[in-house]
N, C-alpha and C positions, 0 to 999 in steps of 0.2 A: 585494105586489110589491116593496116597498124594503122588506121586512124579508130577502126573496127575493134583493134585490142587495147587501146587505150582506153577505152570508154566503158569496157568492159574491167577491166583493171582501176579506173577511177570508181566506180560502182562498189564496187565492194572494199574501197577503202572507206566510202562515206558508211557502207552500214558496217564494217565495222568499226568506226569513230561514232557512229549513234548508238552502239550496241554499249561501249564503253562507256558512252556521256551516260546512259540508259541506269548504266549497273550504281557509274558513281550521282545519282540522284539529281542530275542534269539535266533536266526533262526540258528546257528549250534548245540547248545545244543537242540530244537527240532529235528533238522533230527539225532543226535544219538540217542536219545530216540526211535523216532519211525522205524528206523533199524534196533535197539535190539530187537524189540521184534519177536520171533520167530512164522514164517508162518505166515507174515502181512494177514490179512482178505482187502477186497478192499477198504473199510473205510480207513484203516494205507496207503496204497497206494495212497488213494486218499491226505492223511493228506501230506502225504509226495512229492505230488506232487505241491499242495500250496505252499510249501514251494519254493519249486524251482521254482517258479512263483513268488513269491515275491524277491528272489533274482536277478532275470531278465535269470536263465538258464533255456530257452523256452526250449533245448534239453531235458535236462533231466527229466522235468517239463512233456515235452511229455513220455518220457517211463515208467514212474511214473504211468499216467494213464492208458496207454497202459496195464501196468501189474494190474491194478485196474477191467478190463473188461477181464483179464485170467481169474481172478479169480470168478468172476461175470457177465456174457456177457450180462446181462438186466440191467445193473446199469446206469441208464442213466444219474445221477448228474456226473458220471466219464466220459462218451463220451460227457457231454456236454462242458466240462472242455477242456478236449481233443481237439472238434470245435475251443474252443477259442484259442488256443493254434497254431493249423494249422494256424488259420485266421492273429493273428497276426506275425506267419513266412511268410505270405504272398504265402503261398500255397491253395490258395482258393480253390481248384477242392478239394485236402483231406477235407477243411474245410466243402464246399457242401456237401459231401456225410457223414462226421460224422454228421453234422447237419439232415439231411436226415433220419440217423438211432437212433439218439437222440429221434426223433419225434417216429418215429417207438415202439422204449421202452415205449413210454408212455400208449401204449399199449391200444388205442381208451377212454383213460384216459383224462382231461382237465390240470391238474394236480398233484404233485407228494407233497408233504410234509412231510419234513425227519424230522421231530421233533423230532419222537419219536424214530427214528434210530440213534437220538445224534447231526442231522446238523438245526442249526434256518433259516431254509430257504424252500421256495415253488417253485418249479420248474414248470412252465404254459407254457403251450400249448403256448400263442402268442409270450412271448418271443422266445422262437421257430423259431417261424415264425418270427419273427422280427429277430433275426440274421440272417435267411436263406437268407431273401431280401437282409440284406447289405454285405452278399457275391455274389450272384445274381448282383450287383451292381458291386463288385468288378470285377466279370469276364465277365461285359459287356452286360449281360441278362438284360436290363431295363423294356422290359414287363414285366415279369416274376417276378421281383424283385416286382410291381406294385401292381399285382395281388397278391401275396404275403403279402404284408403292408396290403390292404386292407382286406385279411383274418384275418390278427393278429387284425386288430383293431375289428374288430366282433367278433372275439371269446373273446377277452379281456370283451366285452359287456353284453356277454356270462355267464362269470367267474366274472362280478363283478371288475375287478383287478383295484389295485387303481393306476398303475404308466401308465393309458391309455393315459392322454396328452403327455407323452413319444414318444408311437407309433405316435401320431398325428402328433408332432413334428418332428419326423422321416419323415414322410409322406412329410412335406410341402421344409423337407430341398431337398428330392430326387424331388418334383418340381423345386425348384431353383437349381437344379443341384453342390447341396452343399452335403459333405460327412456329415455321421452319425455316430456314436460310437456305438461299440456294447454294450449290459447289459449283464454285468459280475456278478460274486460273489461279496459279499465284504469282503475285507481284512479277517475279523475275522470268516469266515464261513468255519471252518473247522468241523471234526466228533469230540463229546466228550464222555468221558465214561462216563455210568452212575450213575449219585451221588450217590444211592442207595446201588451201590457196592462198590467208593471208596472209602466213608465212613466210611464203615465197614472192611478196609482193615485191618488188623494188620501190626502197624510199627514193624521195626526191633529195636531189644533191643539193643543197642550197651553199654550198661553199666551193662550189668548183675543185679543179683538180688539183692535188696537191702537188707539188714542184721542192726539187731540193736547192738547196741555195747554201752557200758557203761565202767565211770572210774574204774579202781581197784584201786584208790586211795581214802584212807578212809574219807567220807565229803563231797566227791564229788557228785551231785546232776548231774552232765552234764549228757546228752546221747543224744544220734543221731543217723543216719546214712551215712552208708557209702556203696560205691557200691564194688561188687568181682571182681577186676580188672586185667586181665593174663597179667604177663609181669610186665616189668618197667613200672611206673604211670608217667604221664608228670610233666616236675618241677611248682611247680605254678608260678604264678606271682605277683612279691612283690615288694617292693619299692628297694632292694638291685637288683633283679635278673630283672625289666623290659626292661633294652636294649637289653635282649636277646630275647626279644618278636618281630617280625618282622609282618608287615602290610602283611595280605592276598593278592595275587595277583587277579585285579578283573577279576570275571570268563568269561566277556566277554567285548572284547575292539574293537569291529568292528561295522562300521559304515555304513548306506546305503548315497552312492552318485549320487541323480540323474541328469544324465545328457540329456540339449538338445541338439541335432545335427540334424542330415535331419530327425529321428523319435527320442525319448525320450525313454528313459532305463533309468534301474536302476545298481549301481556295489555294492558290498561290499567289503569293504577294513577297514585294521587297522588302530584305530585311528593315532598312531603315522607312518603311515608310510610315507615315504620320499614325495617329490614332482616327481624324479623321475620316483620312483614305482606307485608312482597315473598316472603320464602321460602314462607310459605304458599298466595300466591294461587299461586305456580308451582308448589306441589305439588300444587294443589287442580285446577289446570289437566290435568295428567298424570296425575290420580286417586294420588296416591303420598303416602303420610306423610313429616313434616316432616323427619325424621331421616334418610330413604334417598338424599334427594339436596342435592346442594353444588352453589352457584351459584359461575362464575368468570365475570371479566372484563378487559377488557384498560386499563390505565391508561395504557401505554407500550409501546410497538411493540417495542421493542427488550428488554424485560423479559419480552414474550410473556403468557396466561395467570396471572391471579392470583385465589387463592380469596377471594371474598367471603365472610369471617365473624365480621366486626367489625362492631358498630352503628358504632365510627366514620370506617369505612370509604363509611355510607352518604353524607356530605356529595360526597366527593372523586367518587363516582358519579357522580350527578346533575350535576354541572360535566361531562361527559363527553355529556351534550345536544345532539342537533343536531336541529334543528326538532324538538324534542319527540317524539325516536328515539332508542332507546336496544339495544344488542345484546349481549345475555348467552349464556354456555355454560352448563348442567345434565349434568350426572354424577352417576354412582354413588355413595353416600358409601361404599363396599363401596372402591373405587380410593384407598389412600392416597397413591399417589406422584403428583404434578401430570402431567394428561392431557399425552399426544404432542401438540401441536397447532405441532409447527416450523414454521415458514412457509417455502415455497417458491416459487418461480417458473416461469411457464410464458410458451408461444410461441403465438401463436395462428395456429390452418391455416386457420382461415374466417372472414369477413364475419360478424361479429354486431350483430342489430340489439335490444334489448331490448322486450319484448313485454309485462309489465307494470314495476310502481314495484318499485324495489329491484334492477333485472337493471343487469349491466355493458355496455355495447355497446361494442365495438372491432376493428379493422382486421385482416387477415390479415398478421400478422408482428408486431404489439405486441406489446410484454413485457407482461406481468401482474405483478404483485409481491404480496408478503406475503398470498400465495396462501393458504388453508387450505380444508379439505373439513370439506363441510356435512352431505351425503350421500353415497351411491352415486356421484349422478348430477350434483349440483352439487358447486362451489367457490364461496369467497367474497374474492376480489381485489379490488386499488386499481390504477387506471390515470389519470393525469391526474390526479389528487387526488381523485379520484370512487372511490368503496366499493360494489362489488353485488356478485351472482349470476349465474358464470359457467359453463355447461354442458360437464362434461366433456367431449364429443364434437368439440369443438371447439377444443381444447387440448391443449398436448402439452409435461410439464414438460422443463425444459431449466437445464442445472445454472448455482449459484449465483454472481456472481462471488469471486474471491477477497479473503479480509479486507485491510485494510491492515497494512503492515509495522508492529509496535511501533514507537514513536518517545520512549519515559520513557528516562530517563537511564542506568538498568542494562543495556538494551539497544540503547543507543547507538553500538555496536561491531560490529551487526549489519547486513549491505550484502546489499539483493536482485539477487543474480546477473547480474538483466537490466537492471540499473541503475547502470553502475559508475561510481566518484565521477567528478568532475569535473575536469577540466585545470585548469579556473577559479576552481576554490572554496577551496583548499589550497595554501601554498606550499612543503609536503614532500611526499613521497610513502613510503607505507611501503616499506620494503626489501622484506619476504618479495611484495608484491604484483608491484613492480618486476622482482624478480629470475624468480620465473614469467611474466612476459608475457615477455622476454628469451628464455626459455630455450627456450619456445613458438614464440618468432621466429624464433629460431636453428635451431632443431628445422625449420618451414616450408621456410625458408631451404636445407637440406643435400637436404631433398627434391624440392625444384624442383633442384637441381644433379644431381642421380642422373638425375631423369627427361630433365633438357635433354644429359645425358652419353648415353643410352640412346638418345634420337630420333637423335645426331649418330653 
């Protein structure tokens, strides 16, 4: 029976130390945590199939789930996971049919709400339907796909749901014969345990029990404690003995790299590691030899676009880190001339609200800035100081403003039309400028006299 509750109480300290590794961007110390734990329940399978969905391995990410619905074959936030996972290998037909038995699970339900199971999330009926359509789409069923949208948007009507301009949205892009995104999870929607129990957990003593102790030297007023230590005690650390003290190596030094190329993934790789080993895990990613494709990156906004193909290029990289994110371009090495990638500006027609990590959200009339396209169907803009993924459909580029006038010394001679010098600033005035505003005056001048001779 206590060998029975310890292993019950080991369990739920690993997932919650993987839920933790999870949140702080730790994604190998989360999948050993939830590995460990003995006879995963489909929650740990499901946690752990996130996981691999965030490091971009759709493979494994799929069997993950897969063994999420062994365990539980009504679990339907695991087959819906599953869906997404088919849809973006691009095997639509498995997609359709998990989606299919997704719906099924819900089991003549509108929705599912795992709160109290440990996940912050509502699983609805019209999402449902709304992925079914944009695989429906994918394999060419555009009635079907139709019929479909317009269910989702009635039951969404149904249920109250608040992300219904969404379906709408989808609705008018499959009129304009514009692609649609699926609605995913977000990032941070995994199972957690519950606080109730890991609060109560007992830590492990690792210092034994503490014992008082006092001086035997007579006057002495000291006492303390001190812990029962087995073994040799470590040497402290003092001002003679600190070189011997060495810096902790830190526990995690891998970085997500996402890359675009004909679709967008994500890789993980060590901070420090070479330019050659980055070229490779990205070719190895795309299935392509090391030779066919060139990695660029942007160092400077205003520079645009530069090829990474210097190892000592790699240091100045990696400064370019933000929360352990980092975003590269792949190309052809077939393309000698540096890719089109000008940056533009756009206007936004709609309310956007971002649906997972990495999307831009912004107001109907913002500017977008140092806009570029990702694919088709997205862009990738800065608003606010904030960098995401912005849905073409909802934008609409609108041109750039004008540069600033030269201001270097050779063309110091040079005056913008609609700016002309100052009364104040000068105490000459050039002749030839003088002599045309006069002549313009005078000119004014004869023509108000024509016309006031005419009316009289």
């Amino acid at each position: 029976m206590a060998e029975s509750s310890n292993v019950v109480i080991n369990s739920l300290v690993l997932w919650d130390e993987g839920v933790t590794a999870y949140d702080s961007n730790d994604l190998d110390t989360a999948l050993q945590k939830f590995w460990g734990i003995p006879d995963p329940s489909a929650k740990v399978f499901f946690n752990i199939g996130m996981v691999h969905q965030a490091l971009g391995n759709l493979d494994a990410a799929e069997k993950a789930f897969e063994s999420s619905l062994t365990v539980d074959k009504h679990f339907a936030i695991g087959r819906y996971q599953l869906s997404i996972v088919h849809y973006n290998c691009r095997r639509f037909k498995d997609a359709e049919m998990s989606f299919k038995h997704t719906h099924e699970s819900l089991r003549g339900k509108n929705y599912i709400d795992y709160k109290q199971l440990g996940l912050r999330f509502v699983l609805y009926e019209c999402e449902i339907l709304h992925n079914l359509a944009l695989t429906c789409i994918a394999l060419g069923e555009r009635h079907k796909s139709f019929e479909l949208i317009n269910r989702a948007i009635t039951t969404a009507d149904k249920q109250t749901y608040k992300n219904r301009s969404q379906l709408v949205e989808t609705k008018r892009l499959f009129q304009t014969g514009q692609k649609a995104r699926l609605l995913d999870l977000p990032s941070d929607a995994i199972f957690r345990p519950p606080k109730s129990k890991t609060a109560n957990i007992e830590k492990q003593d690792y210092l034994g029990k503490a014992k008082v102790i006092s001086s035997v030297t007579e006057n002495d007023k000291a006492t303390g404690f001190i812990p029962v230590v087995k073994g040799k005690p470590p040497v402290p650390t003092t001002a003679w003995n600190s070189k011997m003290a060495t810096p902790a190596e830190p526990l995690n030094t891998h970085v997500i790299v996402k890359i675009h190329f004909n679709y967008t993934c994500a890789i993980k790789v060590k901070q420090d590691t070479s330019l050659s080993n980055l070229q490779a895990t990205v070719c190895k990613k795309f299935d392509r030899h090391p030779d066919e494709l060139q990695l660029w990156y942007i160092m400077d906004k205003q520079l645009g676009l530069q090829q990474l193909c210097l190892e000592s290029q790699i240091d100045g990289l990696w400064k370019l880190l933000k929360n352990k994110r980092l975003t590269l371009w792949c190309y052809e090495a077939k393309e000698t001339s540096k890719p089109d990638v000008a940056t533009k500006q756009v206007v936004a027609l709609y309310d956007f609200t971002g649906q997972q990590e990495g999307d831009l959200s912004f107001k109907q009339g913002n500017i977008i800035t140092d806009v570029r396209e990702v694919d088709e169907n997205w862009y990738e803009g800065q608003l606010h100081g904030n960098t995401g993924l912005i849905p073409k459909g909802y934008v609409e580029e609108c041109a750039l403003p004008p540069p600033p006038p030269p201001n270097n010394a050779e063309h110091s001679s040079l005056r913008s039309p609609s700016r002309p010098k100052s009364w104040h600033t000068s105490t000459e005035e050039s002749p030839t400028s003088f002599g045309a505003l006069m002549k313009e005056l005078k000119t004014a001048t004869n023509r108000r006299s024509v016309y006031l001779d005419d009316k009289s």
